[in-house]
C-alpha positions as CSV (number, residue, x, y, z in Angstrom):
1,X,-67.0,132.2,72.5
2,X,-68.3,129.0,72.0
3,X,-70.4,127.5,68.9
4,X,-73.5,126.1,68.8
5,X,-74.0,123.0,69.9
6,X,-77.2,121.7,68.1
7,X,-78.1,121.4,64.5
8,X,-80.1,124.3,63.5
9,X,-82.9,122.9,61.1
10,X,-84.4,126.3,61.1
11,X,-82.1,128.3,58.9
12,X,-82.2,125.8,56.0
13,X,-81.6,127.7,52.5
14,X,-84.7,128.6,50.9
15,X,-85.8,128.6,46.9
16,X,-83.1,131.9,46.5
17,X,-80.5,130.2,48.4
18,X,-80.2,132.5,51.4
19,X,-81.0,130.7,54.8
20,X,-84.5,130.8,55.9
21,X,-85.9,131.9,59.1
22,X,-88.6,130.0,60.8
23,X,-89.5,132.5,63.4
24,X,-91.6,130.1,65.7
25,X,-87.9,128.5,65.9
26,X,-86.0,131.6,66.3
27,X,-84.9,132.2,70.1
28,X,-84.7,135.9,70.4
29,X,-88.6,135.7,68.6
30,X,-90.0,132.9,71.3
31,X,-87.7,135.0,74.1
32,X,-89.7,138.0,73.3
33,X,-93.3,136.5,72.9
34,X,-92.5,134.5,75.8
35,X,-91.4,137.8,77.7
36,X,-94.5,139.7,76.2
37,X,-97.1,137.1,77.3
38,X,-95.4,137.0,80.9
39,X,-95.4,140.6,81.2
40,X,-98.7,141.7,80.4
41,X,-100.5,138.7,82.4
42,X,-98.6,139.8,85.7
43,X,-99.3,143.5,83.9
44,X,-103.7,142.6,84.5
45,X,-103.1,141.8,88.6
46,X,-101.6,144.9,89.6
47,X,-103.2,147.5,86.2
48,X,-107.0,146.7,87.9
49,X,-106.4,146.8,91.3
50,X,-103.5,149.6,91.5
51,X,-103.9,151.5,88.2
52,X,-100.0,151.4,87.3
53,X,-97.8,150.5,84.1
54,X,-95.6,147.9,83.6
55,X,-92.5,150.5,83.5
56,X,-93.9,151.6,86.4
57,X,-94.0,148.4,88.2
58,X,-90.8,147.8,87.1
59,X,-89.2,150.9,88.2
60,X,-91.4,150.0,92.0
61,X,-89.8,146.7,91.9
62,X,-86.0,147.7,91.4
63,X,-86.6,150.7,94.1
64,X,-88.1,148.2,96.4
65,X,-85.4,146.6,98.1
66,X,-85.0,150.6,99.2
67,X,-82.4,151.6,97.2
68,X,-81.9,155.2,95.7
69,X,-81.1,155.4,92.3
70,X,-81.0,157.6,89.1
71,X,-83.4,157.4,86.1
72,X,-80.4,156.4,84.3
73,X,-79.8,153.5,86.6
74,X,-83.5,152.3,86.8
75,X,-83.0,152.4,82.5
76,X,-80.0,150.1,82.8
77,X,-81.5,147.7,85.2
78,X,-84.7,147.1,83.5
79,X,-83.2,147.5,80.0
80,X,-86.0,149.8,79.4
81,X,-85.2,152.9,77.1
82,X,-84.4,155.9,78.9
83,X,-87.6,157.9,77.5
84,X,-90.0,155.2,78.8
85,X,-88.6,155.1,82.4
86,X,-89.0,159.3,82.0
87,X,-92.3,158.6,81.3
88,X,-93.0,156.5,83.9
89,X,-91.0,158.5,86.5
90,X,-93.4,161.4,85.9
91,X,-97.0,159.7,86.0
92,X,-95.4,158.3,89.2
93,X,-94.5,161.7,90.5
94,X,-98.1,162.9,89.9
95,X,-99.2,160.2,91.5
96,X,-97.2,160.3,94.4
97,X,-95.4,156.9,94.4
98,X,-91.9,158.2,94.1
99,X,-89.2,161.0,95.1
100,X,-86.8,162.8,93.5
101,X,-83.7,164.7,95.0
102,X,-81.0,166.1,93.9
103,X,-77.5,164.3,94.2
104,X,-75.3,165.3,97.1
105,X,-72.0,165.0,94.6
106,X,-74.1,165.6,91.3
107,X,-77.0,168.0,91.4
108,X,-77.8,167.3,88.1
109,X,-78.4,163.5,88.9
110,X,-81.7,163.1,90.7
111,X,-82.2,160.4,92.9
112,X,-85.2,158.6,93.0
113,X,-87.2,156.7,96.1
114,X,-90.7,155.2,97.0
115,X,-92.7,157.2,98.3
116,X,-94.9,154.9,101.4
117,X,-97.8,154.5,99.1
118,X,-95.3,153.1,96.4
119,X,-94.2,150.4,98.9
120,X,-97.3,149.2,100.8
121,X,-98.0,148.7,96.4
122,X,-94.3,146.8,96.6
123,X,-95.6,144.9,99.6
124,X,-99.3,143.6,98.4
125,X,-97.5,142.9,94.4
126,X,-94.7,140.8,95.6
127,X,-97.1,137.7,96.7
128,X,-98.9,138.1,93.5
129,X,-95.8,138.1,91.1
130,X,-94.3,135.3,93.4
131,X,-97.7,133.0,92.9
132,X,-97.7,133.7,89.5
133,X,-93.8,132.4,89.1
134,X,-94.6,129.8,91.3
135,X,-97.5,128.8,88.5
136,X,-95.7,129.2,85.3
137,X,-92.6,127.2,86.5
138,X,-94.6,124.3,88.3
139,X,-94.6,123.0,84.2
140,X,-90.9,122.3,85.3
141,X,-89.7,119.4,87.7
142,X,-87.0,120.9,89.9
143,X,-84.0,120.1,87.9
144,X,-85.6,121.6,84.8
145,X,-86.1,125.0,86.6
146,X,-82.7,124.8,88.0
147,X,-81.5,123.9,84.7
148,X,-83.4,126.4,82.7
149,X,-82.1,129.6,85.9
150,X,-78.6,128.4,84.7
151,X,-79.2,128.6,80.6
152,X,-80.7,132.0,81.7
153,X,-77.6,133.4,83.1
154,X,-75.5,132.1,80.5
155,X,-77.6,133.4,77.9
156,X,-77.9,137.0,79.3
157,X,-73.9,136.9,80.0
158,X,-73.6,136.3,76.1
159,X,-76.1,138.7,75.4
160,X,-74.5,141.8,77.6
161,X,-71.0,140.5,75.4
162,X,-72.4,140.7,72.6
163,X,-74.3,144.3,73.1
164,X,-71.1,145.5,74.4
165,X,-69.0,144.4,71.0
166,X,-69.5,147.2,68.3
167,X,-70.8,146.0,64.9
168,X,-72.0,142.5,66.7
169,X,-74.7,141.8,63.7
């Protein structure tokens, strides 16, 4: 694993000795805010104008490239918890945006698809989210955003290692 490479200023001891946390400097903190912020202003184009949840444009986008999957799969893939894709996989069954059938090997496991109102949603959200990525990154020149795709993928490696190691603290 390797060690940081950068001093971090932020965890200084404080008056009682134990380090301090500056949480405008703490990285899972800004990750979240940043995440949070991101979320919920993509959230306001398609809430209005299609009446759906974050989970549940979440769970649209991963079934969009027309793949069938499980609840449990759509949890894993969003790393939403499994009771809030449930949630979300019922309002979109009363609203008619997805299906579920059972498993040909595993007729416990229901697989789930978009229904053809859930896609024509897909296809008019896509543009949207794209233009919105396209305006958030043009703060970055090219090698910045290439740079900053590749810290990503690092940083989510060492985060899956570290969920994945018991007692990681």
């Amino acid at each position: 694993m390797a060690s940081p490479r950068r001093k971090r200023s932020d965890t200084e001891p404080s008056s009682t000795g134990t380090a301090k946390l500056h949480l405008t400097r703490f990285l899972p903190y800004r990750v979240s805010v940043l995440s949070n912020v991101v979320s919920h202003t993509v959230a306001k184009l398609y809430d209005k104008r299609f009446g759906i949840t974050i989970p549940e444009w979440r769970i649209i986008a991963v079934l969009g490239s027309g793949e069938t999957l499980s609840a449990g799969e759509i949890a894993q893939r969003t790393a939403m918890d499994k009771v809030q894709v449930s949630r979300a996989i019922s309002r979109m069954l009363d609203s008619a945006l997805i299906l579920r059938e059972s498993g040909d090997t595993d007729r416990r496991k229901a697989l789930l698809t978009l229904t053809p109102k859930a896609l024509e949603i897909y296809a008019e959200i896509v543009p949207l989210a794209l233009a919105y990525e396209a305006q958030l990154t043009s703060a970055l020149t090219e090698e910045e955003a290439t740079q900053l795709d590749r810290l990503l993928i690092k940083l989510q490696a060492q985060a899956d290692q570290l969920a994945a190691t018991p007692n990681t603290p």
